[in-house]
C-alpha positions as CSV (number, residue, x, y, z in Angstrom):
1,X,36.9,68.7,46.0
2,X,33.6,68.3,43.7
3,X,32.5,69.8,40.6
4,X,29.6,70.8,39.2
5,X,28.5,71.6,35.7
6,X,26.9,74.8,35.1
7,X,23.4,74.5,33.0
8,X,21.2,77.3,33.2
9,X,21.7,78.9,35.9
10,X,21.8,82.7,35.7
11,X,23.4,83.4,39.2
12,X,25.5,82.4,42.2
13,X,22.6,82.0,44.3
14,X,20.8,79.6,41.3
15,X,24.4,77.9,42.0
16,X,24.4,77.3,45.2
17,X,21.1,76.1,45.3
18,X,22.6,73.2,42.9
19,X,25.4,72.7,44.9
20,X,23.8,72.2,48.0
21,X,20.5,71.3,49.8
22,X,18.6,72.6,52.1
23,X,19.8,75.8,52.4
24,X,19.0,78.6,55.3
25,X,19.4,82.1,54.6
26,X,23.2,82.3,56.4
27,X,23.9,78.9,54.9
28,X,23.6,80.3,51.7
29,X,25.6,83.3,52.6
30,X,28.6,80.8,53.2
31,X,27.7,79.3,50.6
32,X,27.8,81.6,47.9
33,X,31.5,83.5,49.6
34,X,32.7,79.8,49.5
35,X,32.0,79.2,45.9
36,X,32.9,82.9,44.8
37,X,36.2,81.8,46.6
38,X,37.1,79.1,44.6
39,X,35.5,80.1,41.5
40,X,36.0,84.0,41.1
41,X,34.8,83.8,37.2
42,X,31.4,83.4,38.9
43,X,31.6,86.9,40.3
44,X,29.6,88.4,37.0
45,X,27.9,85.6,34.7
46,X,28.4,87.1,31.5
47,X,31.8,85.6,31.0
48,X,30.5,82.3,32.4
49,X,29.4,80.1,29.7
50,X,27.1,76.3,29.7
51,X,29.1,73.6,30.5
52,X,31.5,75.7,32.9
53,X,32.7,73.5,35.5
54,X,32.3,74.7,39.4
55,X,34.6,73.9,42.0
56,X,32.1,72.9,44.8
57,X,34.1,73.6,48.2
58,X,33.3,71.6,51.9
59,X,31.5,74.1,53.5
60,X,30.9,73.3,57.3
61,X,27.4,73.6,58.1
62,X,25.8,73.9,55.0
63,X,23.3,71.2,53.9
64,X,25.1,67.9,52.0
65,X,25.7,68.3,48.9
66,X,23.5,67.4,45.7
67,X,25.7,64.6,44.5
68,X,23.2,63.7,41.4
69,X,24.6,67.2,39.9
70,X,27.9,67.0,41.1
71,X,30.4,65.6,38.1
72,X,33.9,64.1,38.2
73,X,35.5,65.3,35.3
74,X,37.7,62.0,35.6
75,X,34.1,59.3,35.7
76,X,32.8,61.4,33.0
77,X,35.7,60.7,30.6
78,X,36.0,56.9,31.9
79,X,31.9,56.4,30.8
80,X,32.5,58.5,27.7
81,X,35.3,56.3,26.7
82,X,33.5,53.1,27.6
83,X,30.5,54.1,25.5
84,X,32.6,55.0,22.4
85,X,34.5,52.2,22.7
86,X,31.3,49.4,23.2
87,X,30.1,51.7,19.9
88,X,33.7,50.7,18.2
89,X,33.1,47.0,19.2
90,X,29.7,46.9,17.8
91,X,31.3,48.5,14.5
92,X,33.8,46.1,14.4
93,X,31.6,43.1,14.8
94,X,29.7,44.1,12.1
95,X,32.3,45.1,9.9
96,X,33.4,41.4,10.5
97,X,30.5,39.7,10.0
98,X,30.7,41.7,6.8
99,X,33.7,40.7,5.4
100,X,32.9,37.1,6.7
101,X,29.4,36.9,4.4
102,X,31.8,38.3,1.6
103,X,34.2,36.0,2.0
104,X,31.4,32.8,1.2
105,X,29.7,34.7,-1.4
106,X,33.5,34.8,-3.3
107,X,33.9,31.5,-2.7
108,X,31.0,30.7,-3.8
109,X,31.5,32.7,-7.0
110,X,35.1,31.0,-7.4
111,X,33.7,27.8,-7.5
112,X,31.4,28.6,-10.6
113,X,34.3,30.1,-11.8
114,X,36.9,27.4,-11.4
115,X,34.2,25.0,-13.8
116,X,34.6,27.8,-16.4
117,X,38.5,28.5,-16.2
118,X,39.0,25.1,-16.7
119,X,38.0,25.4,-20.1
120,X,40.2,28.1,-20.3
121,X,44.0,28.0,-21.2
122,X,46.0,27.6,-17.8
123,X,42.6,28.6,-15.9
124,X,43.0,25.3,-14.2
125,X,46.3,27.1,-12.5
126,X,44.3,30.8,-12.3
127,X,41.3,29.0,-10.2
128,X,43.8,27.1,-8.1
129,X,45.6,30.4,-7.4
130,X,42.0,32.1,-6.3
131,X,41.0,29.5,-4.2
132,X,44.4,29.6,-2.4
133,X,44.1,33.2,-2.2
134,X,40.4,33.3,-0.4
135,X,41.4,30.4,1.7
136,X,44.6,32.2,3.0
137,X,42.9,35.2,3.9
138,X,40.2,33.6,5.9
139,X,42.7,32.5,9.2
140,X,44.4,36.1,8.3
141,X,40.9,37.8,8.4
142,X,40.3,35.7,12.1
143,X,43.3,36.4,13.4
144,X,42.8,40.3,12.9
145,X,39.5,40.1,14.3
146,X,40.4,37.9,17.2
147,X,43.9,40.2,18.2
148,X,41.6,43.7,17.2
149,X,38.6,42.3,19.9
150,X,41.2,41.3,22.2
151,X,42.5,44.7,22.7
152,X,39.4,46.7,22.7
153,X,38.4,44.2,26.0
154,X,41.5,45.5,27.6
155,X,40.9,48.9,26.5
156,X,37.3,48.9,27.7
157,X,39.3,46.9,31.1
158,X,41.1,50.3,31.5
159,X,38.5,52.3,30.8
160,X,36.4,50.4,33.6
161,X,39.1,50.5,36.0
162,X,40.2,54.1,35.3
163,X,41.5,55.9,38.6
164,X,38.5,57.6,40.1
Protein backbone atom coordinates (compact mmCIF):
# COMPACT_ATOMS: atom_id res chain seq x y z
CA UNK A 1 0.00 0.00 0.00
CA UNK A 2 1.13 3.80 -0.64
CA UNK A 3 0.80 6.77 1.33
CA UNK A 4 0.23 10.16 0.76
CA UNK A 5 0.75 13.28 2.79
CA UNK A 6 -2.07 15.46 3.21
CA UNK A 7 -1.20 19.39 2.29
CA UNK A 8 -3.87 21.51 1.69
CA UNK A 9 -6.43 19.82 0.54
CA UNK A 10 -9.82 20.65 1.96
CA UNK A 11 -11.70 17.44 0.67
CA UNK A 12 -11.81 13.83 -0.37
CA UNK A 13 -12.36 14.74 -3.80
CA UNK A 14 -9.03 17.37 -3.58
CA UNK A 15 -7.62 13.91 -2.28
CA UNK A 16 -8.19 11.74 -4.77
CA UNK A 17 -7.26 14.05 -7.34
CA UNK A 18 -3.68 13.80 -5.57
CA UNK A 19 -3.82 10.33 -5.32
CA UNK A 20 -4.58 9.51 -8.68
CA UNK A 21 -4.56 10.80 -12.34
CA UNK A 22 -6.68 11.11 -14.78
CA UNK A 23 -9.67 10.62 -13.24
CA UNK A 24 -13.37 10.11 -14.92
CA UNK A 25 -16.41 10.94 -13.12
CA UNK A 26 -17.07 7.01 -11.88
CA UNK A 27 -13.33 6.58 -11.42
CA UNK A 28 -13.44 9.07 -8.98
CA UNK A 29 -16.45 7.62 -7.42
CA UNK A 30 -14.29 4.41 -6.64
CA UNK A 31 -11.91 6.38 -5.84
CA UNK A 32 -13.04 8.46 -3.18
CA UNK A 33 -15.31 5.01 -1.39
CA UNK A 34 -11.81 3.35 -1.71
CA UNK A 35 -9.91 5.97 0.18
CA UNK A 36 -12.94 6.62 2.71
CA UNK A 37 -12.37 2.77 3.16
CA UNK A 38 -9.11 2.73 4.32
CA UNK A 39 -8.94 6.09 5.79
CA UNK A 40 -12.38 6.74 7.64
CA UNK A 41 -10.83 9.99 9.50
CA UNK A 42 -11.25 11.47 6.00
CA UNK A 43 -15.05 11.17 6.27
CA UNK A 44 -15.23 15.03 7.77
CA UNK A 45 -11.90 17.13 7.42
CA UNK A 46 -12.10 19.08 10.51
CA UNK A 47 -10.37 16.44 12.52
CA UNK A 48 -7.87 15.92 9.68
CA UNK A 49 -4.89 17.91 10.26
CA UNK A 50 -1.50 18.92 7.57
CA UNK A 51 0.90 16.36 7.46
CA UNK A 52 -1.93 13.45 7.99
CA UNK A 53 -0.74 10.51 6.21
CA UNK A 54 -3.36 8.70 3.57
CA UNK A 55 -3.41 5.24 2.94
CA UNK A 56 -3.66 5.29 -0.93
CA UNK A 57 -5.51 1.74 -1.85
CA UNK A 58 -5.01 -0.26 -5.54
CA UNK A 59 -7.97 0.66 -7.07
CA UNK A 60 -8.64 -1.32 -10.41
CA UNK A 61 -9.48 0.88 -13.09
CA UNK A 62 -8.60 4.07 -11.86
CA UNK A 63 -5.80 6.16 -13.48
CA UNK A 64 -2.00 5.25 -12.05
CA UNK A 65 -1.16 6.69 -9.39
CA UNK A 66 0.74 10.17 -8.82
CA UNK A 67 3.83 8.63 -7.41
CA UNK A 68 5.73 12.26 -7.03
CA UNK A 69 3.13 12.79 -4.10
CA UNK A 70 3.01 9.49 -2.86
CA UNK A 71 5.52 9.10 0.39
CA UNK A 72 7.01 6.07 2.19
CA UNK A 73 7.02 6.85 5.56
CA UNK A 74 10.10 4.31 5.75
CA UNK A 75 12.40 6.41 2.58
CA UNK A 76 11.44 9.43 4.23
CA UNK A 77 13.09 8.55 7.65
CA UNK A 78 16.12 6.80 5.69
CA UNK A 79 16.80 10.52 3.73
CA UNK A 80 16.04 12.30 6.88
CA UNK A 81 18.59 10.30 8.70
CA UNK A 82 21.11 10.50 5.93
CA UNK A 83 20.83 14.31 5.88
CA UNK A 84 21.26 14.70 9.58
CA UNK A 85 23.80 12.57 9.80
CA UNK A 86 26.12 14.11 6.53
CA UNK A 87 25.15 17.50 8.74
CA UNK A 88 26.85 15.57 11.98
CA UNK A 89 29.92 14.71 9.72
CA UNK A 90 30.31 18.15 8.48
CA UNK A 91 30.14 19.23 12.32
CA UNK A 92 32.55 16.87 13.23
CA UNK A 93 35.04 17.68 10.71
CA UNK A 94 35.01 20.97 11.64
CA UNK A 95 35.07 20.55 15.17
CA UNK A 96 38.29 18.55 14.37
CA UNK A 97 39.93 20.74 12.27
CA UNK A 98 39.31 22.96 15.28
CA UNK A 99 40.87 21.28 17.85
CA UNK A 100 43.69 20.35 15.34
CA UNK A 101 44.53 24.44 14.64
CA UNK A 102 44.38 24.58 18.59
CA UNK A 103 46.53 22.02 19.10
CA UNK A 104 49.63 23.97 16.85
CA UNK A 105 48.71 27.25 18.24
CA UNK A 106 49.48 25.47 22.03
CA UNK A 107 52.39 24.14 20.90
CA UNK A 108 53.42 26.83 19.54
CA UNK A 109 52.74 28.82 22.69
CA UNK A 110 54.61 25.98 24.73
CA UNK A 111 57.55 26.49 22.98
CA UNK A 112 57.84 30.26 23.89
CA UNK A 113 57.06 29.09 27.09
CA UNK A 114 59.54 26.25 27.63
CA UNK A 115 62.55 29.26 26.87
CA UNK A 116 60.85 31.17 29.77
CA UNK A 117 60.41 28.19 32.37
CA UNK A 118 63.70 27.36 32.00
CA UNK A 119 64.69 30.27 33.85
CA UNK A 120 62.35 29.27 36.22
CA UNK A 121 62.87 26.85 39.22
CA UNK A 122 62.13 23.22 38.01
CA UNK A 123 60.34 24.80 34.81
CA UNK A 124 62.82 22.78 32.82
CA UNK A 125 60.64 19.61 34.27
CA UNK A 126 57.03 21.84 34.08
CA UNK A 127 57.78 22.48 30.05
CA UNK A 128 58.87 18.94 29.59
CA UNK A 129 55.64 17.71 31.27
CA UNK A 130 53.51 20.24 28.73
CA UNK A 131 55.16 19.23 25.81
CA UNK A 132 54.52 15.48 26.68
CA UNK A 133 51.07 16.37 27.56
CA UNK A 134 50.12 18.07 23.95
CA UNK A 135 52.13 15.49 22.21
CA UNK A 136 50.10 12.62 23.85
CA UNK A 137 46.94 14.01 23.10
CA UNK A 138 47.58 14.54 19.43
CA UNK A 139 47.49 10.39 18.38
CA UNK A 140 44.53 10.37 21.22
CA UNK A 141 42.70 13.32 19.43
CA UNK A 142 43.33 11.13 15.80
CA UNK A 143 42.30 8.12 16.99
CA UNK A 144 38.84 9.66 18.27
CA UNK A 145 38.36 11.33 15.12
CA UNK A 146 39.37 8.36 12.98
CA UNK A 147 37.05 5.56 15.15
CA UNK A 148 34.09 8.70 15.50
CA UNK A 149 34.20 9.03 11.24
CA UNK A 150 34.44 5.45 10.96
CA UNK A 151 31.13 4.83 12.59
CA UNK A 152 29.14 7.65 11.14
CA UNK A 153 30.19 5.93 7.40
CA UNK A 154 28.60 2.78 8.71
CA UNK A 155 25.73 4.61 10.14
CA UNK A 156 25.18 6.69 6.96
CA UNK A 157 25.85 2.64 5.23
CA UNK A 158 22.62 1.74 7.10
CA UNK A 159 20.95 4.57 6.59
CA UNK A 160 21.56 4.10 2.71
CA UNK A 161 20.69 0.56 2.81
CA UNK A 162 17.65 0.90 5.16
CA UNK A 163 14.80 -1.72 4.15
CA UNK A 164 12.60 -0.01 1.74
Amino acid sequence: MKYLLLRDEQNIHDVADKAYKNLSAEARDQAEAALLKANPELKTFRSVDKGFIVRVPAVHNVGKKDRKNLVNPIEDIAQEMLENLKLLENSLTNKFANLDNRQKAIVENLKAASKELKKQPNGEAVAKALKKHVADSKPLNDKNKRLGLEALKKLQKTAENFER
